[in-house]
N, C-alpha and C positions, 0 to 999 in steps of 0.2 A: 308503609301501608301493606298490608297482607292481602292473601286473593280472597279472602271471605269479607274483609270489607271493599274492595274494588268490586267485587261484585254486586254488594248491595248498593252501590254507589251507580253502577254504571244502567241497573235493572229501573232505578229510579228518574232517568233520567230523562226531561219531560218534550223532549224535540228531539230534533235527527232523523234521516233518512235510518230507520229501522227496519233492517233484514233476522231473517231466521240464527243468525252466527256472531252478527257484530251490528255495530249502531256506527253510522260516520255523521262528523258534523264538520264544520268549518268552526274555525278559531274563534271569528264574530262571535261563535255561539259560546263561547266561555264564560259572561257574564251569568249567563241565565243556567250553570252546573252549580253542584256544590264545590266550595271553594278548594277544599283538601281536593278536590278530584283537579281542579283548573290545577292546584301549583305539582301536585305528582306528574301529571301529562309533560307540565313545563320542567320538570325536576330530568325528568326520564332522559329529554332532548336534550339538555345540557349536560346531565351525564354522560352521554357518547359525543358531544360537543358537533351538537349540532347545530348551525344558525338557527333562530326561530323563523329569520324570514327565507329560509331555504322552503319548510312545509308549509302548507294549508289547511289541511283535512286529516283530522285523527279518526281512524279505526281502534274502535274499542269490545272486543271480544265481550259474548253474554254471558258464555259461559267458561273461560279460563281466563288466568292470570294473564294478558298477551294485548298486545298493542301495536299500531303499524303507525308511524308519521309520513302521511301524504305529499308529493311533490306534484301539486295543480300551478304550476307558475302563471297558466290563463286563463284561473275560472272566473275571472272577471270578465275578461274579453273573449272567450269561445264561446259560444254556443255548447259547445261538446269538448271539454277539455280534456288534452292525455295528461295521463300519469309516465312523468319524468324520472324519478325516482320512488320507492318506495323501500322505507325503513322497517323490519317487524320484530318485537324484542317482547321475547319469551321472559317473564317476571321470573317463573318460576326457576326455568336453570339459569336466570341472568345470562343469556345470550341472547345474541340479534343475527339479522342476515339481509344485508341489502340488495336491493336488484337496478340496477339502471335501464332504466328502457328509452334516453338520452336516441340512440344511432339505432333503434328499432323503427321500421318503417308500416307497425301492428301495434302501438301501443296497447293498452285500457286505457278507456276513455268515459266520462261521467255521464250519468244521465238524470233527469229529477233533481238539480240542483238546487233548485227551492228548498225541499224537504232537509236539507243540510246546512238553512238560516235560520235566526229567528224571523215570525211573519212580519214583526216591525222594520224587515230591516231594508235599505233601500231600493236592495235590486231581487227584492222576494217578488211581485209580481209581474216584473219583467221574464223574469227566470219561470213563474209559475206557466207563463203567456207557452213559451217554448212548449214546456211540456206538454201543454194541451195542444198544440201542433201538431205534436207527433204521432200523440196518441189520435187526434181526428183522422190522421194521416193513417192510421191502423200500423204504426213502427212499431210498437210495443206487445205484439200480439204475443213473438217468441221472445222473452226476453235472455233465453241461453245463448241466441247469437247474436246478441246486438253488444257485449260487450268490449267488445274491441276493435279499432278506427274503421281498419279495413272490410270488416263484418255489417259493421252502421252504413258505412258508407256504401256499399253492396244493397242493403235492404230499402236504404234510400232511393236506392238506384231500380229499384223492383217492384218500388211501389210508384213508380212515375213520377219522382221527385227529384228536386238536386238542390244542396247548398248553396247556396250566394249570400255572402258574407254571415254566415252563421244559420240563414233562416230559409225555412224551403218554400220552394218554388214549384209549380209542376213541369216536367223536364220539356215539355212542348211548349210551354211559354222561354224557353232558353235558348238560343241557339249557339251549340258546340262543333268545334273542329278537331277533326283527328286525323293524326297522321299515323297511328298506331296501326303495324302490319302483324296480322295474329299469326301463330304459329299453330298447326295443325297436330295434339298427339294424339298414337294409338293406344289409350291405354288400355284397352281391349286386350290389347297383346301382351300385358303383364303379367293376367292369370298365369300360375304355374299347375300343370300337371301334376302329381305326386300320386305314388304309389305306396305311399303311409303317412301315419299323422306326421303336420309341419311341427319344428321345430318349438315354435309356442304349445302347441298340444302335446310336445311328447314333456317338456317340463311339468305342465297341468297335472298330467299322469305321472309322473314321477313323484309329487309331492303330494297325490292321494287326493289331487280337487277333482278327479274325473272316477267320482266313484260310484253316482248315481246320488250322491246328495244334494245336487248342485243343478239348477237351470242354468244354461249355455247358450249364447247365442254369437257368433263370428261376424263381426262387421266389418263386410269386404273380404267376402266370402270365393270370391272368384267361381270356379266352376265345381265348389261345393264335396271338392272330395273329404277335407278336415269332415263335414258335416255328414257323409257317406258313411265314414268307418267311424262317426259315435252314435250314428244309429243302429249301425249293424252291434255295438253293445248294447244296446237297449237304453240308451241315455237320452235327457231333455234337451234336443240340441237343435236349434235355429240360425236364420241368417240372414244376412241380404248381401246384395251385389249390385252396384248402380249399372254395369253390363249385364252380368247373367241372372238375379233374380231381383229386376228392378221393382218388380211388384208386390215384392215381399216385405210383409210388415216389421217393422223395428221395436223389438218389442222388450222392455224392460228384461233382465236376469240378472243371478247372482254372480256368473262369470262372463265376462265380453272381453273378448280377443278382436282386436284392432291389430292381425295380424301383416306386418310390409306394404302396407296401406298408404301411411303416409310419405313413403321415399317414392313413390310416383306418382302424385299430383303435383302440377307445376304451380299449381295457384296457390301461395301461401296461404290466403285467407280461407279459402277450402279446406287447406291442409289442417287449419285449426279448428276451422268448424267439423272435421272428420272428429279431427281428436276427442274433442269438447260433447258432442254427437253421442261417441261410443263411451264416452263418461257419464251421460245425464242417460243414458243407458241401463250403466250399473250399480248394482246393488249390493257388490261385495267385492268383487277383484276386478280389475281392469288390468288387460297382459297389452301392453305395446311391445312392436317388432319391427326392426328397419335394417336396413340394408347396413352395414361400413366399408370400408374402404381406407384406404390413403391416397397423400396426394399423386404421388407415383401413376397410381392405378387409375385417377379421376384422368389427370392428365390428357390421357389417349384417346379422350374423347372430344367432342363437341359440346361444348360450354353451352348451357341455354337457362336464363335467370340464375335461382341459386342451386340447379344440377346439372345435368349432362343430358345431350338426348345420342340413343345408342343405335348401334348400327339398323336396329330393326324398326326405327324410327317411335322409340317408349321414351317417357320420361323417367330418370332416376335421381334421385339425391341422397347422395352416400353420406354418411355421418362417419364422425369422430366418437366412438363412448362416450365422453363425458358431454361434449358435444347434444347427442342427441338427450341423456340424464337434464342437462339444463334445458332443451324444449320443452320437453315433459313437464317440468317442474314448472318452469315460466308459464307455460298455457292454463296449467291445471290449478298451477298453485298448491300441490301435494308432494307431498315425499315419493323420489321412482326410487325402487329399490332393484339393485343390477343384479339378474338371474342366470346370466348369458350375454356373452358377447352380439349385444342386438336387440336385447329382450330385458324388457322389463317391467315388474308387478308393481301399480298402485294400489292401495287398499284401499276402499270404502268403507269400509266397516274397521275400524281403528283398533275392536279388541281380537279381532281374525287378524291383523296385523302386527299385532304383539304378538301372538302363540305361536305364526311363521317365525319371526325374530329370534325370540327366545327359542325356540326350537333348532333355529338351525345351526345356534350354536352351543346344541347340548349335545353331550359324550354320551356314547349308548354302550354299556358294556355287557359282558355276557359275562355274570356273577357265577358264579360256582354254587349250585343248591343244595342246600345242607337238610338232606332228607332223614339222616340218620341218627338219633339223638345220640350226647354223649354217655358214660354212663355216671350219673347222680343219685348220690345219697336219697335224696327226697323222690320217694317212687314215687308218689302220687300226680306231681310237676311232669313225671316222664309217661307216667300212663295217660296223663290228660293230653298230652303232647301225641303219642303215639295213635290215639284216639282219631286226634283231628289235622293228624300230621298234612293231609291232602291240603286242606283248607287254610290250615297256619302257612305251608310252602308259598300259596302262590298271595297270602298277604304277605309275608316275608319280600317276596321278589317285588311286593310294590314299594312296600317302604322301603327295598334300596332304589328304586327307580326316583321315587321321590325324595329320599334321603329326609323323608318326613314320615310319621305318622298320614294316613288317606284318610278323607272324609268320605260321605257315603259314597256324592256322584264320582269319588273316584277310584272307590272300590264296593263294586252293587253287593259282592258279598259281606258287607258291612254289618247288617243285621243277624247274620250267620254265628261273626265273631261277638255278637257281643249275647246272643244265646246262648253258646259255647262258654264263651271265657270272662263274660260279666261288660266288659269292653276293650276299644282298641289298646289303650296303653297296658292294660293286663297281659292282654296275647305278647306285646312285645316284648313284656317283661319276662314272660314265659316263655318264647323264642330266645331270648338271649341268658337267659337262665339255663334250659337246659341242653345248647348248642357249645354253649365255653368260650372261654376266650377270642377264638378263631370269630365268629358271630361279631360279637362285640368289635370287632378291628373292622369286619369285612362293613356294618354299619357304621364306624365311624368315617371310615374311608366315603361313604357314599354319602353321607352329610356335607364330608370337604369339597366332593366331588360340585356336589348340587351347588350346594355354596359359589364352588368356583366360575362354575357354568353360567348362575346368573349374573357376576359382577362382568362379567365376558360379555353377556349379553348387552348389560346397563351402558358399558364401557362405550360398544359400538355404536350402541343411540347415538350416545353423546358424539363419538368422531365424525358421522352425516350430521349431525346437529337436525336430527328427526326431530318433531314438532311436539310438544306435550302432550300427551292425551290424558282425557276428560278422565275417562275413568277408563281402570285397571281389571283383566278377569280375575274371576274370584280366586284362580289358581295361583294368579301370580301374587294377587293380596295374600293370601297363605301364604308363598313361600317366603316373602318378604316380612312377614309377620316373626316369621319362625328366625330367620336367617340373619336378620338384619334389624329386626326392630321394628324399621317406620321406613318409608321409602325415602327420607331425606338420608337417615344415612346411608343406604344403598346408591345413590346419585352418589355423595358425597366420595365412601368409598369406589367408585366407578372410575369417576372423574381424577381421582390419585392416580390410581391403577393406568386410565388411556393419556396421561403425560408422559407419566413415565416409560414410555415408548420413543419419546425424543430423546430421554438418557442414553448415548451412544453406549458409554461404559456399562450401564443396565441390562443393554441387548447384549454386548459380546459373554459378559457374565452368564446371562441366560441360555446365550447358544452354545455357550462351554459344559454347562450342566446338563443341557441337553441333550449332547453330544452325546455324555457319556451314561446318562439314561436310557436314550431311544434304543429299540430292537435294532436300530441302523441308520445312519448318515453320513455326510463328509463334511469335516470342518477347516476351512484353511482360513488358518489364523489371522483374526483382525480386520476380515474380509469379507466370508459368508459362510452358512452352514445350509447345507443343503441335504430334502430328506426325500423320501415318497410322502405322496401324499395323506395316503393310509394312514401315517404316524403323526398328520397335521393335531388329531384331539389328544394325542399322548404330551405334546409341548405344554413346559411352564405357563400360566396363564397369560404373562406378560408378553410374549410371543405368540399367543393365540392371538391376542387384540392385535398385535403386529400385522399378524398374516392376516387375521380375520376384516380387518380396514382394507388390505388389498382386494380380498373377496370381494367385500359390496363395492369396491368401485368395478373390478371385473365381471364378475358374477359365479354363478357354478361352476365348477375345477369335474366338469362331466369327459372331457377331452384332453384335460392337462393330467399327466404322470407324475413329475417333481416337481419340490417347491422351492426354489432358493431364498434363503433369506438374506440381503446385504444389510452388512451390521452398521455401516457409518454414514450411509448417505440416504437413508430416508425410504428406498427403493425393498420390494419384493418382483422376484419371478419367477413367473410359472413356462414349466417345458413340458411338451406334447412331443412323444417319439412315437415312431412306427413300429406296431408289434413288440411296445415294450417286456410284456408279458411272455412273449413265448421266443423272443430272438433273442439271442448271444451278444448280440451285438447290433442294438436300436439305433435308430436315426433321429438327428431332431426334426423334428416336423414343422414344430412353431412355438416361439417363445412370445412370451410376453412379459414387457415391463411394466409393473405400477407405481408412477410415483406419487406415494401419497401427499407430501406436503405439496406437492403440484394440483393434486387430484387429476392426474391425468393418468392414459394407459397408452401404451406406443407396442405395438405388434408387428411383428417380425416373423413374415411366413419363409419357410426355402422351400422356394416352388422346384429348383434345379435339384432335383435328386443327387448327384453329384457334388453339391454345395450341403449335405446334409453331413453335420457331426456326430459322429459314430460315439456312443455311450460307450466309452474304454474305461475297465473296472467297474461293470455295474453291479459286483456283489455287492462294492461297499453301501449300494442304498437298497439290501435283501437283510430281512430279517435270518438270520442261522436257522430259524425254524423254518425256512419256507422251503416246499418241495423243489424247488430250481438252483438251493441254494449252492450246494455240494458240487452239481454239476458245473455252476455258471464261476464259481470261484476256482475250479480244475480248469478252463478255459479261463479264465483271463490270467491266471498263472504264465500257461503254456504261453500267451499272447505277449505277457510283458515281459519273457525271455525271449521271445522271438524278436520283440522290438526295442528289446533293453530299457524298459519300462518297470519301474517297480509297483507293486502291486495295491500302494495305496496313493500314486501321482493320478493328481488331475490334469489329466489331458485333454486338448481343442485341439481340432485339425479337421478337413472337409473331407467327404468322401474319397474326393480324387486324391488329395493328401495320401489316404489312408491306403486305398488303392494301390497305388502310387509304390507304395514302399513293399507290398505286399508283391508285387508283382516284381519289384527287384529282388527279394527273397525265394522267387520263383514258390509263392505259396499263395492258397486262398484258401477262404473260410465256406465250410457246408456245413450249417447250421453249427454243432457245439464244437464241431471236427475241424484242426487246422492241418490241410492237405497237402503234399506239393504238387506245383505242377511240371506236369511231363513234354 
């Protein structure tokens, strides 16, 4: 079965509890499908071998390829049954992804169980009985926070109700005993002062979403400085505060920052109604942001449910990366994509999600303008050239940016060129006609370029096992058009390309070519090569997906300097030194390991300045061309005679190590100068 007929199949389908995205039904109701659709559902399940009597409830998408098999084990016997398990298998890349919510004490839980039988069937108007309960009850008023246990069971509780054995009661007809001693926090005292944009807004701005195009709104705004300094740019920016602006309205935008919000509410169920909150919020980006930690550091505290409460009497709970990557994900049910260690972008808007994607792993280079024609036989080629030389240049500079021919919306001077030179593929042919050879290489080059950048792109979908989307921008239907054909081959080719990164022999291969391409690295054989990061878009493509898989589980490389790559075990990591840039002799500050087949990240700060590894031989990661190079290679010369080091070893040892031996030499280092002392 293909998605054009699953669709038509699924659009026809004449029962089920039918939402805006997907239709769910219970199995009973298989009789009354069409039959090709009952034995695909049944085909699907035993493809991934799964019992039949494991699910209940099929999710069937309205509009993609895409399907989830339910695990209600008591939608006979609840009233409000959780979801145990839930299976969801993407037709089109044939992948799935399952989630257990088994030892969650917040599952999803059903509602309108009726709507997902046939009406003949036995327990349709018992089940129908409920629903009108609740709705008498006025529980169905918001239905964004009722879908999950602890959330229902909250609104139950708020509306003067309680459960007893499935069915409500009003709570004064009950009588309950508690032993439960509450605990008192300030979370008052969380706000944080700052005296520039937080952390989430300075990324926003970094990637061009705070540029006035965009409504903004911060939920859980604290005491409103983020909101201070984007007014004082002139920008559409709002917010609320359940402390400081409890009276302020919550009011839809295309950006909502749910900035370290949710790492100090104690109440989980809160914690996800925040979440969920500042989602049905947004319109186009939603930036979550939380605390981390290790266990080390959680330790020293005082344990209180699933955080710590801290000396000034707050609630915190510190996360793990991937850790907090899978609340997100779990609560939301979307793709988080890691921006920062702490931060991270959901999309709402799924083709501004692809143009991030694809963008952030596109090469930007600074092409060399060929303003000068060469000199050709055919003068009339070169005086039409010379003519409109302004206008041919900066079409030129797009089609290598695009390693395409531009359509209008993406070159407005579009109508220029085709007054001028009849149309686009004219002008090209006349830029490369009378520029020579050199022209023709520097656009062949930027075709491969493009080329390579999107398979990069495709590659890392695939390694998050990002979610299909409906549909593509037009941009990237062109480029795929051009490049690839059809988009099945481009998955296809992608999907090669991000295996081949388990190839251990692949990578050492790759980091030996590398080696000796890049402006600069270190390579110790069989082990790892190690670069700056500057030179991360200049790596083989194969290596990009490498490093590039470590990225999205860490996020932005905005504070790390090198990037190690380890060729046999699975692992990248990134090093953050002190004053890389302008010291002789840097410190590490903090490493980080990502292990991708883990999908996990383990971070390693050295707080003890003294326990910091001194970057010994750091020309070997300077390009020859860089202004510091001459100098910093003249000193670590001097340095690895003074310590009988040659001058391409890689060395570890800690400050006081280094110290250490310095001091038995009766010398020390003042900036590039090695002194002695007196």
């Amino acid at each position: 079965m293909d998605a054009t007929k699953f669709n038509q199949l699924v659009s026809s389908i004449p029962l089920g509890k039918k939402l805006p995205e997907a239709i769910y039904l219970h199995k009973d109701c298989f009789p009354e499908l069409d039959n090709s659709l009952t034995q695909f559902i049944l085909a699907v399940g035993k493809a991934l071998k799964i019992d039949p009597r494991e699910w209940h409830i099929v999710k069937l998408s309205r509009n993609e390829f895409r399907l989830s098999l339910l695990s209600y084990p008591t939608f006979f016997t609840e009233a409000y049954p959780s979801l145990t398990q839930s299976v969801t298998v993407d037709l089109n890349k044939l992948s799935h992804r399952i989630v257990d919510y088994k030892d969650g004490d917040n599952p999803p839980i059903l509602h309108r169980k009726e709507t997902m039988l046939p009406t003949q069937h036995e327990c349709f108007d018992e089940f129908k009985a409920i629903t009108e309960e609740g709705e008498n009850a006025g529980l169905y008023q918001n239905s964004r926070m009722i879908g999950f246990k602890q959330s229902w069971l909250r609104t139950i509780e708020a509306h003067g109700y309680t459960l007893v054995d499935g069915r409500l009661f009003r709570s004064s007809a009950v009588i309950e005993q508690s032993n439960t001693t509450a605990t008192s926090i300030d979370r008052h005292k969380t706000a944080i002062v700052r005296q520039e944009l937080s952390a989430p807004m300075k990324q926003l701005a970094k990637q061009g979403y705070l540029n006035g195009e965009h409504t903004i709104f911060d939920y859980g705004c604290g005491r409103g400085d983020d909101l201070t300094e984007l007014e004082a740019h002139g920008l559409d920016a709002l917010g609320w505060d359940p402390n400081f602006r409890p009276e302020a309205e919550k009011v839809k935008s295309d950006l909502v920052n749910i900035g370290f919000v949710i790492n100090v509410i104690e109440d989980k169920v809160e914690r996800d109604e925040a979440l969920l909150g500042a989602w049905e919020l947004t319109t186009k980006l939603l930036v979550v942001s939380a605390m981390l930690a290790n266990d080390k550091f959680i330790s020293q505290f005082t344990p209180y449910k699933d955080g710590i409460i801290t000396s000034i009497n707050t609630f915190q709970k510190y996360y793990a990366q991937s850790e907090l990557k899978g609340y997100i994900e779990r609560t939301l049910d979307e793709n988080a994509i890691a921006i920062a260690p702490g931060i991270f972008y959901i999309f709402k808007d799924k083709l501004e999600e692809q143009r991030f994607l694809s963008g952030r792993f596109k090469r930007h280079h600074s092409w060399k303008q060929l303003t000068t024609p060469t000199p050709t036989s055919e003068e009339q080629a070169r005086l039409l050239f010379t003519k409109h030389h302004e206008l041919l240049n900066r079409f030129w500079d797009k089609c290598l940016e695009l390693g395409r021919l531009p359509v209008l919306e993406e070159f407005t001077e579009t109508p220029e060129i085709i007054s001028a030179l009849g149309n686009a593929k004219k002008a090209l042919k006349l830029l490369l006609q009378v520029q020579g050879e050199q022209a023709t290489r520097v656009f062949e080059a930027a075709i491969e370029t493009r080329r390579e950048d999107l398979l990069v792109y495709f590659a890392l979908c695939q390694f998050e096992q990002h979610k299909g989307y409906t549909h593509l921008p037009s941009e990237l239907k062109r480029d795929i058009k051009v490049f690839f054909d059809n988009y099945k081959v481009a998955q296809a080719e992608a999907k090669t390309l991000l295996y081949r990164i388990a190839n251990t022999e692949e990578i050492e291969q790759a980091c030996i070519e590398a080696h000796q391409t890049l402006p600069a690295s270190k390579l110790n054989d069989g082990h790892a090569l190690e670069l700056h990061k500057q030179f991360q878009p200049l790596l083989p493509a194969l290596l990009r997906v490498y490093v590039g898989a470590a990225v999205q589980l860490y996020g932005e490389l905005d504070e790390i300097d090198t990037v190690k790559i380890h060729i046999t075990s699975g692992k990248v990591s990134f090093m953050g030194y002190d004053n890389f840039d302008t010291s002789a002799l840097p410190t590490l500050r903090e490493r980080i390991k990502v292990k991708m087949w883990q999908l996990d990240v383990d971070f390693f700060d050295y707080v003890d300045e003294h326990a910091r590894p001194p970057l010994i031989n750091k020309h070997l990661l300077l390009a020859s061309t860089d202004d510091t190079y001459k100098k910093q290679l003249s000193f670590d010369k001097r340095l690895g005679k003074l310590l009988g080091l040659n001058e391409h070893d890689n060395v570890f040892m800690s400050k006081y190590e280094f110290d250490s031996k310095l001091l038995m030499l009766n010398k020390k280092i003042i900036g590039f100068t090695i002194k002695s002392v007196t």
